[in-house]
C-alpha positions as CSV (number, residue, x, y, z in Angstrom):
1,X,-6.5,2.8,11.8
2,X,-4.7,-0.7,11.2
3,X,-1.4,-0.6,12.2
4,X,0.5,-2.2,9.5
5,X,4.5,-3.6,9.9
6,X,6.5,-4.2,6.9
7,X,8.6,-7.4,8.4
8,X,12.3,-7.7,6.9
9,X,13.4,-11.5,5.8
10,X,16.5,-13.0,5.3
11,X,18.1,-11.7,2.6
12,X,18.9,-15.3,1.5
13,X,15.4,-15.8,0.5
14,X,16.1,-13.2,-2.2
15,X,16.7,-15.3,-6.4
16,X,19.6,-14.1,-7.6
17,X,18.2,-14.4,-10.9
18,X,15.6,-11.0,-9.9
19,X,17.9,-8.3,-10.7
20,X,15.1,-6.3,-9.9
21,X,14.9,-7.0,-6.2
22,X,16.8,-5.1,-3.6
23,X,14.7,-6.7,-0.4
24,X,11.7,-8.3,0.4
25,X,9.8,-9.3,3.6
26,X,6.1,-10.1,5.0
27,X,3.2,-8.0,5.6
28,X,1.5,-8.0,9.0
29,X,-1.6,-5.9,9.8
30,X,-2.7,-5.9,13.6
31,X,-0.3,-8.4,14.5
32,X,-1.6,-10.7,11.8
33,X,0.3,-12.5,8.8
34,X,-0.9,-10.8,5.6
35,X,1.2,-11.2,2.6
36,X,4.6,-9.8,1.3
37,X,6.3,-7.2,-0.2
38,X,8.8,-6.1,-2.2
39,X,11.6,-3.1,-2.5
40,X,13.1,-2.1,-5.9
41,X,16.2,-1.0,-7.4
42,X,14.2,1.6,-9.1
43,X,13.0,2.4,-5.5
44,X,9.8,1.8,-5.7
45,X,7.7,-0.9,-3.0
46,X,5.4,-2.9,-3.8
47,X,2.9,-5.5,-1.6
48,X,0.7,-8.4,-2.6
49,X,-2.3,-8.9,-0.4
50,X,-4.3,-12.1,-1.0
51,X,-4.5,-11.4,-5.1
52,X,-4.6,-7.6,-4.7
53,X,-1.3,-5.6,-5.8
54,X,0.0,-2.4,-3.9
55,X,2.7,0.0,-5.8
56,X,4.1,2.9,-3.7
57,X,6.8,5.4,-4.4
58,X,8.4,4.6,-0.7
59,X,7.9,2.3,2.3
60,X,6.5,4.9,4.1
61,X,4.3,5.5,0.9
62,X,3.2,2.1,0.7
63,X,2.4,1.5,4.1
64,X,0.4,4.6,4.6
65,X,-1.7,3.1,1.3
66,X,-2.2,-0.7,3.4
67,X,-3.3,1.4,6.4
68,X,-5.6,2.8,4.7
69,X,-6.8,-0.1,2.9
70,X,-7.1,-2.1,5.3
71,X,-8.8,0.9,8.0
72,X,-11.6,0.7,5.1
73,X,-12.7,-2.5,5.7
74,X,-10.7,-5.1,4.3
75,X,-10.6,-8.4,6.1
76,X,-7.4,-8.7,8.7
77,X,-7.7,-12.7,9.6
């Protein structure tokens, strides 16, 4: 299974201008740079790998879906 990490940036990179957006950070996968994601007010999560979207109802939720994702074959680097 991949081991997936949901990295949390600086807040400051947040737009003020997304009221939608309570935090966002990058992706790693086996120690490897991935892509981002995204939390919501509405509390949902939600990740952008290379041009492929990810919606979960949780963090936990949506990094259970990468794992799995990516433990079926996708390309980690």
């Amino acid at each position: 299974m991949a081991k997936v990490v949901l990295l949390h940036n600086d807040d400051e990179v947040l737009d003020p201008s997304d009221t939608t957006l309570r935090t966002r950070g990058s992706v790693r996968v086996d120690g490897h740079g991935m892509g981002g994601w995204e939390e919501h007010l509405d509390g949902t999560w939600t990740a952008l790998i290379g041009h492929k979207p990810f919606r979960g109802a949780s963090k936990q939720a949506l990094t259970a879906m990468l794992e799995t994702y990516f433990a079926d074959g996708a390309r980690t680097g």
